[in-house]
N, CA and C atoms as an extended XYZ file, in Angstrom:
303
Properties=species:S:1:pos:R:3:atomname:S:1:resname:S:1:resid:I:1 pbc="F F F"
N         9.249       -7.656      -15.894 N   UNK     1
C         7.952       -7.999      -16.440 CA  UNK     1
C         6.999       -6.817      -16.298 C   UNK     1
N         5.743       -6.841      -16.642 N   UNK     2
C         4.726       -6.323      -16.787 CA  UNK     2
C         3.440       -6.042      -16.725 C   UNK     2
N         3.402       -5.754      -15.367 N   UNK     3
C         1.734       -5.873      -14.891 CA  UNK     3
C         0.918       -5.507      -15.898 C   UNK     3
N        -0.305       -6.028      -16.150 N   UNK     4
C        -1.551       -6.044      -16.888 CA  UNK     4
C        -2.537       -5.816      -16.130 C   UNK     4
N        -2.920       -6.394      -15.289 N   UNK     5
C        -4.086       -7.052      -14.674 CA  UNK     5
C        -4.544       -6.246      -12.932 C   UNK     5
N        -3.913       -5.353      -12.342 N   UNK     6
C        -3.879       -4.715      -11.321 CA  UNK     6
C        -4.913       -4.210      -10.998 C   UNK     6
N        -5.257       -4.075       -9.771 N   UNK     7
C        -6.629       -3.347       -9.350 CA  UNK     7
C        -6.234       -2.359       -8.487 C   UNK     7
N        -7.176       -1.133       -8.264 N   UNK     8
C        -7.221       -0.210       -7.984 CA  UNK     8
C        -7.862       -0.421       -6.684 C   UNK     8
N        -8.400        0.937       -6.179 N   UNK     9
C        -9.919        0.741       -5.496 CA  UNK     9
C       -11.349        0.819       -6.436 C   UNK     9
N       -11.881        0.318       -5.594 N   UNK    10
C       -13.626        0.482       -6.694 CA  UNK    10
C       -13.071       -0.394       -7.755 C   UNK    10
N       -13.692       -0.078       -9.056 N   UNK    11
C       -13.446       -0.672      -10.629 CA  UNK    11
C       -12.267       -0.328      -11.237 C   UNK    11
N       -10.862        0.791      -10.347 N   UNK    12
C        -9.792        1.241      -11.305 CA  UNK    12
C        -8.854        0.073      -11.804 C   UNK    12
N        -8.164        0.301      -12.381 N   UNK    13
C        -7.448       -0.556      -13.113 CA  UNK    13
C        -5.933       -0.148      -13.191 C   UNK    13
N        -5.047       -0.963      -12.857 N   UNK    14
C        -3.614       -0.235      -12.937 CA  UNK    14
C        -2.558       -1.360      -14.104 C   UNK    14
N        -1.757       -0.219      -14.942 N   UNK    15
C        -0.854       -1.185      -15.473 CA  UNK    15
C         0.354       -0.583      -15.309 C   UNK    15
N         1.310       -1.612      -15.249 N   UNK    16
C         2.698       -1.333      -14.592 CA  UNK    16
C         3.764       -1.076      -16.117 C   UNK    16
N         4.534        0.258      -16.309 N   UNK    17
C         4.863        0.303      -17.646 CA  UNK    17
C         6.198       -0.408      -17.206 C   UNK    17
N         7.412       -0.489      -18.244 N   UNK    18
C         8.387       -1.307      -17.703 CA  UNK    18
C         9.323       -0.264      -16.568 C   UNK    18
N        10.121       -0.204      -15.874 N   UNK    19
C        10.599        0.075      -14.664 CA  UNK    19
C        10.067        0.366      -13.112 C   UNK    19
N         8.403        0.540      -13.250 N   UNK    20
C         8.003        0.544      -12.228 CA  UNK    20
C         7.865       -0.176      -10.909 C   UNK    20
N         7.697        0.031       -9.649 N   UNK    21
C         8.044       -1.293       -8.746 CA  UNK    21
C         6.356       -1.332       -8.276 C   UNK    21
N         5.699       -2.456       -8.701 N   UNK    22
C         4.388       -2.918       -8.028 CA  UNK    22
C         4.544       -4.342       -7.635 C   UNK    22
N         3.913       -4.801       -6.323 N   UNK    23
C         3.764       -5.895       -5.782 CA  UNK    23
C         2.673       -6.129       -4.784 C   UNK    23
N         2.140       -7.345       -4.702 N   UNK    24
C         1.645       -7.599       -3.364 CA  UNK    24
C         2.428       -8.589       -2.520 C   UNK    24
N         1.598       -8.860       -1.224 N   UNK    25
C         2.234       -9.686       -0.110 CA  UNK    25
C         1.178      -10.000        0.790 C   UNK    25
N         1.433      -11.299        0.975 N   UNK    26
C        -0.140      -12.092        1.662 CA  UNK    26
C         0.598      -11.983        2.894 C   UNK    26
N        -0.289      -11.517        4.104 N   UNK    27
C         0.267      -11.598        5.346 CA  UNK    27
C        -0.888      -12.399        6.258 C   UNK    27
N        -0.644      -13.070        7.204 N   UNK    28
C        -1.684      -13.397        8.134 CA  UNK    28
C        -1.445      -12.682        9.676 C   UNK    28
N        -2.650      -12.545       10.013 N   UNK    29
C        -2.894      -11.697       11.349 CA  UNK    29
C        -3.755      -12.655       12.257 C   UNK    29
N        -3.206      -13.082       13.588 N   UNK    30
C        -4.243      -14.070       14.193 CA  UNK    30
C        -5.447      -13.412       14.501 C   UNK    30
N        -6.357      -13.474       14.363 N   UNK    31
C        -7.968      -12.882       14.935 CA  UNK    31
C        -7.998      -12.298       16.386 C   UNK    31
N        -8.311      -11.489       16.925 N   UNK    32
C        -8.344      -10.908       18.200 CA  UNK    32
C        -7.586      -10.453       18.451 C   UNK    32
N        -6.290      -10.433       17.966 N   UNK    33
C        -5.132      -10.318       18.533 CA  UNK    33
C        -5.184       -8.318       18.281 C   UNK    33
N        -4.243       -7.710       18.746 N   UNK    34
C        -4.210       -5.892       19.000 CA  UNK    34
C        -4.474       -5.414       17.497 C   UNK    34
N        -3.850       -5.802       16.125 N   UNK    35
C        -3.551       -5.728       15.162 CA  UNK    35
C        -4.869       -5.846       14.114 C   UNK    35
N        -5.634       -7.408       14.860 N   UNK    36
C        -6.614       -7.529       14.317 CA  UNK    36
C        -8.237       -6.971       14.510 C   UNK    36
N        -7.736       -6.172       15.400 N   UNK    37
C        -9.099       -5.834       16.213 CA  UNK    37
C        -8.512       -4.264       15.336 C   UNK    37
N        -8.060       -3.448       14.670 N   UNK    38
C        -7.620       -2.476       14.379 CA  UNK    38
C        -7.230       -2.396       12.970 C   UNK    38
N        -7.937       -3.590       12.250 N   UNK    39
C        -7.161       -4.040       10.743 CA  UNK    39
C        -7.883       -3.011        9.673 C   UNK    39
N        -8.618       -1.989       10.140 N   UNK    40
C        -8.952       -0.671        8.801 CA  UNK    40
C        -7.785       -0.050        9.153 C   UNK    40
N        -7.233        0.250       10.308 N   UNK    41
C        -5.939        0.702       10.193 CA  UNK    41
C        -4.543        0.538        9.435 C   UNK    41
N        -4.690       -0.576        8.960 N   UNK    42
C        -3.293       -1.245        8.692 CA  UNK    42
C        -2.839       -0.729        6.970 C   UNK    42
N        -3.941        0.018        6.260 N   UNK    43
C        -3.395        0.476        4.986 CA  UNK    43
C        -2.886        1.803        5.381 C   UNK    43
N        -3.278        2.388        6.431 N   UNK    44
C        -3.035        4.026        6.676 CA  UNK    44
C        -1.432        3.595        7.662 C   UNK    44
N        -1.331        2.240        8.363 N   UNK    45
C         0.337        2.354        8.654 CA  UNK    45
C         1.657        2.052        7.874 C   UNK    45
N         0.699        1.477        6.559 N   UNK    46
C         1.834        1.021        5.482 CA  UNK    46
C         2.153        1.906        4.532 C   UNK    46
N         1.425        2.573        4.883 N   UNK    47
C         1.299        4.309        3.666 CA  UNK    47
C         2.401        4.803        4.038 C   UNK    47
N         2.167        5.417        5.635 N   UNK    48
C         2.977        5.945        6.502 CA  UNK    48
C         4.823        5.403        6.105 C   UNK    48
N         4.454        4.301        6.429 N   UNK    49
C         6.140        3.480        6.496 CA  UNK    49
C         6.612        3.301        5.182 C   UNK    49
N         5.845        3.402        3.811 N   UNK    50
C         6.320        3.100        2.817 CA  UNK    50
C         7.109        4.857        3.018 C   UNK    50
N         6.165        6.099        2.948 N   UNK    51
C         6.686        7.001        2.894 CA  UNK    51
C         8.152        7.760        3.100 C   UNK    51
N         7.703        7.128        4.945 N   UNK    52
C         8.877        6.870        5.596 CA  UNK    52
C        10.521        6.581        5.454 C   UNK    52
N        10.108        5.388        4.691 N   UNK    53
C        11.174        4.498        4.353 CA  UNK    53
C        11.703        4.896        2.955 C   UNK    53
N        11.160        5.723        1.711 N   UNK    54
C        11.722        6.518        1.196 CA  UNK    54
C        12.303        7.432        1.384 C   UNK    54
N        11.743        8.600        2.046 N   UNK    55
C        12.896        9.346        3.104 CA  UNK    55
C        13.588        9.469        3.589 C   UNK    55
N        13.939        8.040        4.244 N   UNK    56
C        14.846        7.891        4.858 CA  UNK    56
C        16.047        7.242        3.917 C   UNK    56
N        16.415        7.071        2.863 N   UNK    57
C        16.968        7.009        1.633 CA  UNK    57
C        18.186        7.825        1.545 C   UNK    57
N        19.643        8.211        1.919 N   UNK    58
C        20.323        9.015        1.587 CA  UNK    58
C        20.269        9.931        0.267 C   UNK    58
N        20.211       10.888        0.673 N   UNK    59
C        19.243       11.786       -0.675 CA  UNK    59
C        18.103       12.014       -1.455 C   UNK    59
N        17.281       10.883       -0.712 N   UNK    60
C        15.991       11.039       -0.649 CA  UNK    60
C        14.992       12.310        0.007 C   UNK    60
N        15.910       12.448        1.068 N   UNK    61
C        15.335       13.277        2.229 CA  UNK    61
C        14.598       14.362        2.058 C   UNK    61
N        14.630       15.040        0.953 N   UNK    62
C        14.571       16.484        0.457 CA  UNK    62
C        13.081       16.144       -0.533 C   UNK    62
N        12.608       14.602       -1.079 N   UNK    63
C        11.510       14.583       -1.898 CA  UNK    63
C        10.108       15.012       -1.494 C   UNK    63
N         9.645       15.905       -2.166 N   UNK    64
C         8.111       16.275       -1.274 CA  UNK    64
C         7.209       15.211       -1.423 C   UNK    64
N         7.284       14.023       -1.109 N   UNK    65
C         6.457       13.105       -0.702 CA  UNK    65
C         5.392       13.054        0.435 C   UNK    65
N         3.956       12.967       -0.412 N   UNK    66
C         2.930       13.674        0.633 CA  UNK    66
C         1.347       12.481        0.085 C   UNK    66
N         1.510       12.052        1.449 N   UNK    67
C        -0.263       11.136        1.471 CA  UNK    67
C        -1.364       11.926        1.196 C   UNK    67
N        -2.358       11.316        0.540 N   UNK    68
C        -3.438       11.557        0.127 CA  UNK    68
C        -4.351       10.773        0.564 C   UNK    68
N        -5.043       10.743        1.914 N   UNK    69
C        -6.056        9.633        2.490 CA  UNK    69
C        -6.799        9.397        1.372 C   UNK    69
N        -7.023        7.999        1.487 N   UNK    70
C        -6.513        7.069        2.394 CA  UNK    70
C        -4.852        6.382        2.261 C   UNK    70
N        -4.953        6.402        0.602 N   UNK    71
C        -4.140        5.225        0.465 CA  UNK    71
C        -2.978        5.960       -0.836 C   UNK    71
N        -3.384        6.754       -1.190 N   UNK    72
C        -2.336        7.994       -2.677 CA  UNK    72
C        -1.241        8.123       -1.945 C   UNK    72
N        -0.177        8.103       -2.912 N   UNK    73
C         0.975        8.606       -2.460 CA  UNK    73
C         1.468        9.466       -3.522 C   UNK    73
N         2.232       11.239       -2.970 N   UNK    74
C         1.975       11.799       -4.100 CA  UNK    74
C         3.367       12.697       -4.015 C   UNK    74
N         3.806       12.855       -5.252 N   UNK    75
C         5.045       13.997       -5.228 CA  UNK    75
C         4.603       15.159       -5.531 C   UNK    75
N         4.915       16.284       -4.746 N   UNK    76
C         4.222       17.403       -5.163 CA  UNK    76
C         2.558       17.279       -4.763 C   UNK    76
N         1.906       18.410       -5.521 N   UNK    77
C         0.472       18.149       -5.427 CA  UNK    77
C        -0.008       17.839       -6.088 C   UNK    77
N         0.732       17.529       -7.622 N   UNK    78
C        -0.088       16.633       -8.934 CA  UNK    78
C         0.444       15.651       -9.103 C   UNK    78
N         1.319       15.200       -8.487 N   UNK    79
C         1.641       13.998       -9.359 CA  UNK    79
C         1.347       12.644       -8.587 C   UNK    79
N         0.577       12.143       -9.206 N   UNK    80
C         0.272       10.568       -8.067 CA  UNK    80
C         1.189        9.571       -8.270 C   UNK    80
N         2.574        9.024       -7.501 N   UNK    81
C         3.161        7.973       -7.680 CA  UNK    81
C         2.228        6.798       -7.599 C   UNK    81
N         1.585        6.243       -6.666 N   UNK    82
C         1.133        5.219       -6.741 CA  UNK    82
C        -0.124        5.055       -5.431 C   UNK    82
N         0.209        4.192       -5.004 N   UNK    83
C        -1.060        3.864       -3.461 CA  UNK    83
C        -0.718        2.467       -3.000 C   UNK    83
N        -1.438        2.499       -1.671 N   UNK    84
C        -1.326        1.193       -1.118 CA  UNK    84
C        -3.128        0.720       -1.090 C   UNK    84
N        -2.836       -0.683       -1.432 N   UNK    85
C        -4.532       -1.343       -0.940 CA  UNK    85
C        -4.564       -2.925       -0.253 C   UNK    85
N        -5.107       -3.003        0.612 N   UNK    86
C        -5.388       -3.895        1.462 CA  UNK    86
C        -6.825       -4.657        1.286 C   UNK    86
N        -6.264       -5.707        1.243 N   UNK    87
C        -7.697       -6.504        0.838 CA  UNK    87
C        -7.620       -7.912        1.788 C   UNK    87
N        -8.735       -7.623        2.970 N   UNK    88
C        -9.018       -8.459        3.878 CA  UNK    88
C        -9.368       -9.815        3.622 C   UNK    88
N        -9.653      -11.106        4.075 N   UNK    89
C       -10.652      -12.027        4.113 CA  UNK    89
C       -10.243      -12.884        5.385 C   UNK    89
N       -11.042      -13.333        6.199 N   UNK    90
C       -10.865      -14.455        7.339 CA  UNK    90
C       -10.814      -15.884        6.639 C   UNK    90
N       -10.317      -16.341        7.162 N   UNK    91
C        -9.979      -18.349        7.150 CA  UNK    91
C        -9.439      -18.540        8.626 C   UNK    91
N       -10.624      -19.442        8.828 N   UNK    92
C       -10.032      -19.921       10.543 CA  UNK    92
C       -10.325      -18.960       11.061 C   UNK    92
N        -9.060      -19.030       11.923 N   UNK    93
C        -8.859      -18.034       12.893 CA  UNK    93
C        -7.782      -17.168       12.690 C   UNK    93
N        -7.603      -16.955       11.265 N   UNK    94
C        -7.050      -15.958       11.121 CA  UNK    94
C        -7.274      -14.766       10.107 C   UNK    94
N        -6.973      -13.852        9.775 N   UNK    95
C        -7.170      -12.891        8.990 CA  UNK    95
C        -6.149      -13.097        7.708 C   UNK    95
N        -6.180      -12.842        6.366 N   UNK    96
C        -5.661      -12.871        5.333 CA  UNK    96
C        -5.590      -11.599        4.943 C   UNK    96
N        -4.506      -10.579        4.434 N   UNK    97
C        -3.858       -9.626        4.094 CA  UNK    97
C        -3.737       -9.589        3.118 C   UNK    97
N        -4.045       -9.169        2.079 N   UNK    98
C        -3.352       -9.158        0.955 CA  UNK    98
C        -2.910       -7.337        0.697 C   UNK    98
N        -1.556       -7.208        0.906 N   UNK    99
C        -0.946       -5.829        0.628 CA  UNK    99
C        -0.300       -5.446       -0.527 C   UNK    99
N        -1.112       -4.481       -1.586 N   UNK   100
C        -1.118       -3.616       -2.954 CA  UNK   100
C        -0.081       -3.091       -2.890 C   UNK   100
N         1.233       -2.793       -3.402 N   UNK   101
C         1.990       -1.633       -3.606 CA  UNK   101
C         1.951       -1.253       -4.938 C   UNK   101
C-alpha cells in the first residue's frame, strides 16, 4: 500500500512511493518510571538502534549511514533516507508513544 497522509515535523508532509518501509507503533511508558522521566530522549535512542540495526545486516556493514539531529537519517551527506518522530500524550498514569518510522 501507500502512504498519503504522513507527517513530518512542524507542517512537513511525507508520502510513501510504492516499496518504501514507513510505520508507526503506539507504545506505553508508566509515568515516573527511569524511561519516563527521560522521554525527549527516546527519539534520539530509536535513531541510534534503527541505525544500528541496519548495520548490523550481513553486508550492510560497509553503508555510510549517518544521523542528522535530531531525528534524519542519512546515506552519505545528501541523501535523506528517512527520520524517526515521536509524538507524546499522557492518559492516566501513563505516557502514550506514538513512534514515526
Amino acid at each position: 500500500s501507500i502512504q498519503t497522509h504522513g507527517k513530518g515535523r512542524g507542517s512537513n508532509q511525507w508520502v510513501s512511493p510504492t516499496g518504501c518501509l514507513m510505520f508507526s507503533q503506539l507504545i506505553s511508558i508508566k509515568q515516573n518510571s527511569f524511561l519516563s522521566l527521560r522521554i525527549t530522549l527516546l527519539q534520539h535512542i530509536i535513531s541510534v538502534a534503527l541505525v544500528h540495526g541496519i548495520l548490523t545486516i550481513p553486508n550492510y556493514e560497509m553503508l555510510d549511514l549517518k544521523l542528522k539531529w535530531p531525528n534524519d537519517i542519512y546515506y552519505g551527506k545528501d541523501t535523506k533516507l528517512g527520520g524517526v518522530l515521536v509524538n507524546n500524550y499522557s492518559m492516566g498514569s501513563t505516557n502514550k508513544c506514538i513512534i514515526s518510522v
